[in-house]
C-alpha positions as CSV (number, residue, x, y, z in Angstrom):
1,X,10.8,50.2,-0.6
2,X,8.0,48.0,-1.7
3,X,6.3,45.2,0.5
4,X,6.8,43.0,-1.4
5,X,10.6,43.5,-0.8
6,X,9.8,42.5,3.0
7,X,8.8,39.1,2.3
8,X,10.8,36.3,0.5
9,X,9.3,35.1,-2.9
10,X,7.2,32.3,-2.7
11,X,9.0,29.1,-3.5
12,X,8.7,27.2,-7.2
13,X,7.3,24.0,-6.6
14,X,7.5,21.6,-9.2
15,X,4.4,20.4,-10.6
16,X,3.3,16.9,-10.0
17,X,2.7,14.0,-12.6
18,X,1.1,11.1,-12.0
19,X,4.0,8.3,-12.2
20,X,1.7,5.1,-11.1
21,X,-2.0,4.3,-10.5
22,X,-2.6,1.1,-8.5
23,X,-6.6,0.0,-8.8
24,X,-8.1,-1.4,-5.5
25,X,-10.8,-4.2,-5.8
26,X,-13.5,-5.4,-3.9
27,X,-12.9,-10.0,-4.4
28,X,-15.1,-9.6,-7.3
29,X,-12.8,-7.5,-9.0
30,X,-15.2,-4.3,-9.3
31,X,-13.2,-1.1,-9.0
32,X,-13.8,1.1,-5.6
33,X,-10.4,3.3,-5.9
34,X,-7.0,3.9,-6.7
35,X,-3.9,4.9,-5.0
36,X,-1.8,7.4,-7.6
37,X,1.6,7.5,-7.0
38,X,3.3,11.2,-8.1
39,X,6.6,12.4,-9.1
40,X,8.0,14.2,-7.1
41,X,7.1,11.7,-4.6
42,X,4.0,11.7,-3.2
43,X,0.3,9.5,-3.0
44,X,-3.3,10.6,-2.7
45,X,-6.5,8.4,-3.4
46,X,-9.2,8.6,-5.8
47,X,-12.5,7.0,-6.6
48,X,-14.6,7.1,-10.0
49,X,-17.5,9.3,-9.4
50,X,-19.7,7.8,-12.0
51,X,-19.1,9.9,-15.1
52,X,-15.7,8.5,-16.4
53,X,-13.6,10.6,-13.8
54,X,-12.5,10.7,-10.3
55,X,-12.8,12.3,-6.8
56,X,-10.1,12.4,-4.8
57,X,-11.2,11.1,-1.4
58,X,-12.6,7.8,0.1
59,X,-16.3,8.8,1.1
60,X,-18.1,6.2,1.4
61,X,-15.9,3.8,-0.1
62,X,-15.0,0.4,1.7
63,X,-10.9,0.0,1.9
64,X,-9.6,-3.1,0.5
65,X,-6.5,-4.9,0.7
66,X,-4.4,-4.4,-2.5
67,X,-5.1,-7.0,-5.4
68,X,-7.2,-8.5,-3.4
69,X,-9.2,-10.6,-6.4
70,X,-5.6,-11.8,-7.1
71,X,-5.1,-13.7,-3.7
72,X,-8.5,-16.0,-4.1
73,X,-7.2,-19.2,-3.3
74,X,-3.6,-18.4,-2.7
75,X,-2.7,-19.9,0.6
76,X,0.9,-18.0,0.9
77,X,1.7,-14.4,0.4
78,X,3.6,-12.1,0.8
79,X,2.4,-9.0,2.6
80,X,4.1,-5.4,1.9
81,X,4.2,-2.0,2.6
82,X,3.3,-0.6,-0.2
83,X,2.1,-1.3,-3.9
84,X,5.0,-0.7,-5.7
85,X,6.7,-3.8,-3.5
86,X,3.3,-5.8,-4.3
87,X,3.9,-5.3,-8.2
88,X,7.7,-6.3,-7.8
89,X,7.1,-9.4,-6.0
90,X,3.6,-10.4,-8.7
91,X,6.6,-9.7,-11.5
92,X,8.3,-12.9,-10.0
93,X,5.5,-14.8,-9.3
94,X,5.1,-14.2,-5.6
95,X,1.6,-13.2,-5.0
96,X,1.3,-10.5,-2.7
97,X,-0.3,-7.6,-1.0
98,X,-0.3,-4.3,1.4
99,X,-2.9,-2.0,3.2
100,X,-4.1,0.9,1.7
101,X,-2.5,4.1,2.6
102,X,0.8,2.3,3.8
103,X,2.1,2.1,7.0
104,X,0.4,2.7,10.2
105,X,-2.9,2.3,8.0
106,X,-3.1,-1.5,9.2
107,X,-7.5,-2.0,9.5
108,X,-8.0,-5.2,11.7
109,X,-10.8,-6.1,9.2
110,X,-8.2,-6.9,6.3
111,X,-7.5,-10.2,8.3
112,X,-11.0,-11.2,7.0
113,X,-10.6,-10.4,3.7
114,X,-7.4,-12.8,3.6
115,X,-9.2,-15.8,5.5
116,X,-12.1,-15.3,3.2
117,X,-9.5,-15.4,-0.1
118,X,-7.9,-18.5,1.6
119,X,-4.6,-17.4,2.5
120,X,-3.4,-19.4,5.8
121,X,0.8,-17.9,5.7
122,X,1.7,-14.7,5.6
123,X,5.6,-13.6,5.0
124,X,5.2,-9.8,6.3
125,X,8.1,-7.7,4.5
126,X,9.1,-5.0,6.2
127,X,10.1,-1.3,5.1
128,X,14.1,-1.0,6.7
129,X,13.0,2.1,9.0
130,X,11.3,2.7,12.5
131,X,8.2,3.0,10.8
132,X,8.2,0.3,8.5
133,X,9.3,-2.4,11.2
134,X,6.3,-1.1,13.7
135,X,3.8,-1.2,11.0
136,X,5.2,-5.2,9.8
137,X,4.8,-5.8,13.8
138,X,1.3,-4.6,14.0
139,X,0.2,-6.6,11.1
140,X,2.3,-9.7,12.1
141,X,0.2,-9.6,15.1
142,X,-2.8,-9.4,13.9
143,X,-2.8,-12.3,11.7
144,X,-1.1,-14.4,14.6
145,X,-4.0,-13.6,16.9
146,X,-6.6,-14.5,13.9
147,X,-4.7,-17.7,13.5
148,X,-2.4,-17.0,10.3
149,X,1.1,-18.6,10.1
150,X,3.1,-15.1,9.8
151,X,6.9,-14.7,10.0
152,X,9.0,-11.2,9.4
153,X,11.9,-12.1,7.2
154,X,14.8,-9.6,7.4
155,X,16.2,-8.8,4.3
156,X,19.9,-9.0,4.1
157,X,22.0,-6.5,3.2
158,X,19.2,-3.6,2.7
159,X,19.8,0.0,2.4
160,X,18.2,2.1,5.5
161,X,14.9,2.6,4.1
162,X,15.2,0.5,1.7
163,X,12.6,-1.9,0.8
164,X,12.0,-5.2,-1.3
165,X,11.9,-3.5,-5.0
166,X,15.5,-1.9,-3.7
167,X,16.2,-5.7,-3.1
C-alpha cells in the first residue's frame, strides 16, 4: 500500500484562455483596467503596470462604469449586468453600460459619472435570476433617488438566467 493510494488523485482542470477583454475608461478615454472574460467561464481584472503588461488587481485604480467615454452626451441608455450584454446592445445601436465586477458590485458613485456624461433615463435590464433582479433593484434605486428616469423592463419569454445577448 502506498499513500498515495489513500487519497483520490487530484482533479484535471482545464486550463483557462482568455475569451474576451473589455477595457474600462476614465470619460477621457485613458485606460485604468480591464475585465478578462475566460473560457471555461470565469472573470478576473487587470491593470497595465507601466511596462506593456498587466497586474491582476485593482490597487489603486478608480472603478469606472463600463464604456463610460461612449455615454458623453447620451441622454438614454441602457444599463446591464454585465459587458458582454453592453457589447450586444452597442451592436444595435443602443448605447449602454454595467458596473464593474457585475452584480452586487453597484458603487453609489457611478450615478455621478452618468449625470456628469449627461444621461437623464436609464432602462436597467435585468439578469433572469435572484441575483440579477436584486442587483437591477439596487441600481434602479439609486438613480431614482439621484433624480434619473429609470424603469426595469422584463424581457419576455427569457430563459432562467438568461439575459439580453440570450434575447
Amino acid at each position: 500500500l502506498q499513500p498515495s493510494d489513500l487519497f483520490p488523485e487530484k482533479p484535471v482542470t482545464a486550463k483557462r484562455t482568455i475569451q474576451a477583454t473589455y477595457d474600462y475608461k476614465d470619460a477621457d478615454g485613458t485606460l485604468l483596467f480591464q475585465a478578462v472574460r475566460y473560457s471555461p467561464k470565469g472573470f478576473s481584472q487587470r491593470r497595465p503596470d507601466g511596462k506593456g503588461g498587466w497586474l491582476f488587481d485593482l490597487k489603486g485604480v478608480t472603478r469606472v462604469l463600463y464604456r463610460l467615454p461612449d455615454l458623453k452626451g447620451r441622454q438614454a441608455i441602457l444599463f446591464c449586468e454585465g459587458e458582454k450584454d453592453v457589447e450586444a446592445a452597442m451592436k444595435l445601436g443602443i448605447p449602454a453600460t454595467c458596473n464593474p465586477m457585475g452584480a452586487g458590485k453597484w458603487d453609489p458613485a457611478y450615478v455621478k459619472q452618468l449625470q456628469s456624461a449627461g444621461v437623464v433615463r436609464v432602462a436597467v435590464i435585468p439578469d433572469n435570476d435572484e441575483v440579477g433582479r436584486a442587483h437591477a433593484a439596487t441600481v434602479a434605486a439609486s438613480l431614482h433617488a439621484a433624480g434619473i428616469e429609470v424603469r426595469v423592463p422584463e424581457l419576455p419569454g427569457l430563459s432562467d438566467h438568461g439575459d439580453l445577448s440570450d434575447y
